[in-house]
Residue, then its C-alpha position, 0 to 999 in steps of 0.5 A: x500500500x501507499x499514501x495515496x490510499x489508506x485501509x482503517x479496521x474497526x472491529x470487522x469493518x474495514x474502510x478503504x479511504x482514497x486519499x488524493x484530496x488535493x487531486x479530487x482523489x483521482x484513480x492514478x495507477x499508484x492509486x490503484x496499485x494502493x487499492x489492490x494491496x488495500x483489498x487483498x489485506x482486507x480479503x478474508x480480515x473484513x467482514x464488510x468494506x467501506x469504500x470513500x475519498x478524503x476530503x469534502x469533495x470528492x469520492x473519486x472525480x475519475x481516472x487521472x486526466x494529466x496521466x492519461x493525456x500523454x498515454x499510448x495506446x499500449x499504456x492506455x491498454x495497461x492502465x484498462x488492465x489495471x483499473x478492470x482488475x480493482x474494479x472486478x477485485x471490488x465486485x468479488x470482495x468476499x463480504x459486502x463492499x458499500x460506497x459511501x459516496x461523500x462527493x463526486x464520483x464521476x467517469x472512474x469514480x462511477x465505475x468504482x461505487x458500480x462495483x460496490x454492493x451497495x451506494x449511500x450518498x451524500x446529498x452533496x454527492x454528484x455521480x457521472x460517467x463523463x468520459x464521452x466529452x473527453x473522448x473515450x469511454x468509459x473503460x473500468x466496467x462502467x458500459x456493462x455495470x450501469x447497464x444492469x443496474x438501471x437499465x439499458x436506455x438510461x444507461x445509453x443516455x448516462x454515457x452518450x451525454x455524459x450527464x452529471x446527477x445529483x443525489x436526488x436524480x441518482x436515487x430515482x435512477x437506482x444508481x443509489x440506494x439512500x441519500x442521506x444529509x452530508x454531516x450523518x453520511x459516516x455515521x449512517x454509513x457506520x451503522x449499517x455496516x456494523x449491522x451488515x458485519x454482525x451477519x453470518x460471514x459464510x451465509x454472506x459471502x454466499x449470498x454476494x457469490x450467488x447474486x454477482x453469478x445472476x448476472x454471468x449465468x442464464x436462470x436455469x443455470x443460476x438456479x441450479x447454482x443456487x441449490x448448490x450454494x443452499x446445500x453446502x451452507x448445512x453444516x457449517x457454523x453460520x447455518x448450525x448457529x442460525x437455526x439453533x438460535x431461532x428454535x431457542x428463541x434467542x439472538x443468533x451470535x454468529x463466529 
């Protein structure tokens, strides 16, 4: 890891802070190489993840644009390699990833709170995959991730016009779950994730794999996918746990 990202535990919660404030915390490949090792140091330690920028500004405004003006085309593909493999590293993290979205998350930013579980917002929060005005697309999952999740013409008009949303407008576009105001954004953010980290950690890193394979697989093959998952939980302690618990009535206390 490096000093342009940082990785704080508390308890089981772990949170990823990007940390190039001055710099609107823009996804340079130092940036990048930081979050990969901040990811696999958390991998198997978190039992969930929070994703955010420094600062009061931004989350991430983007890939570096000063980096990416002078790259060849065997540099640009590189830098691709590089930000597809924090973003699926993101998406495949074992324990659920939240984005607490603190500013603005624009072109990389985007892609990067697409490849998390679940996007809360500030109010402030202003979301875009603007890369079509810089000419090029957007190249870290954002023509793929946005598709399903809000849909194929909306999709189409976010990257065609390169439009910039609120929070408000993020939210009835479904890119965001919650908006909440700016100055509750951490502690709404803590709280959920300390509910989250109190969960089965098998039972959820099951339910995370099952959902992200909904999008790979057709439902007939999904669905068998399913029933294996289902079975192979029985016996393992989140499942001996979890219904000894409801028979007796009591709080689960999962390991």
């Amino acid at each position: 890891m490096n000093d342009t990202v940082q990785l704080t535990f508390d308890g089981d919660v772990a949170t990823l802070t990007i940390d190039r404030p001055d710099r609107l915390n823009a996804l340079n490949e130092a940036t990048l190489e930081g979050m990969a090792d901040a990811l696999d140091e958390a991998r198997g330690e978190a039992r969930v993840l929070v994703v955010t920028g420094a600062g009061e500004k931004a989350f991430a405004a983007g890939a570096d644009i000063s980096r990416m003006a002078e790259m060849s085309v065997e540099e640009a593909h590189a830098y691709c390699e590089q930000g597809h493999a924090v973003m699926n590293a993101v998406e495949s993290f074992p324990a659920p990833v939240i984005a607490a979205l603190n500013g603005y998350a624009f072109g990389g930013g985007c892609e990067l709170a697409l490849a998390c579980d679940l996007r809360i917002a500030s109010e402030r929060a202003v979301i875009g995959q603007t890369e079509i005005d810089l000419g090029i697309v957007p190249g870290w999952g954002g023509t793929q991730r946005l598709v399903r999740l809000v849909g194929d013409e909306t999709a189409r008009r976010l990257v065609f016009f390169g439009e910039r949303v609120d929070a408000q407008d993020a939210l009835e576009l479904d890119l965001v779950s919650e908006v909440v105001a700016h100055d509750e954004l951490d502690e709404y953010v803590a709280g959920m994730a300390a509910d989250l980290a109190e969960k089965p950690q098998f039972a959820m890193a099951a339910a995370k794999e099952a959902i992200n394979e909904a999008h790979e697989m057709g439902q007939r093959e999904g669905l068998d996918f399913e029933r294996r998952l289902w079975s192979s939980l029985f016996g393992t302690p989140d499942q001996r746990e979890g219904m000894d618990a409801f028979l007796n009535d009591r709080d689960p206390e999962f390991e």
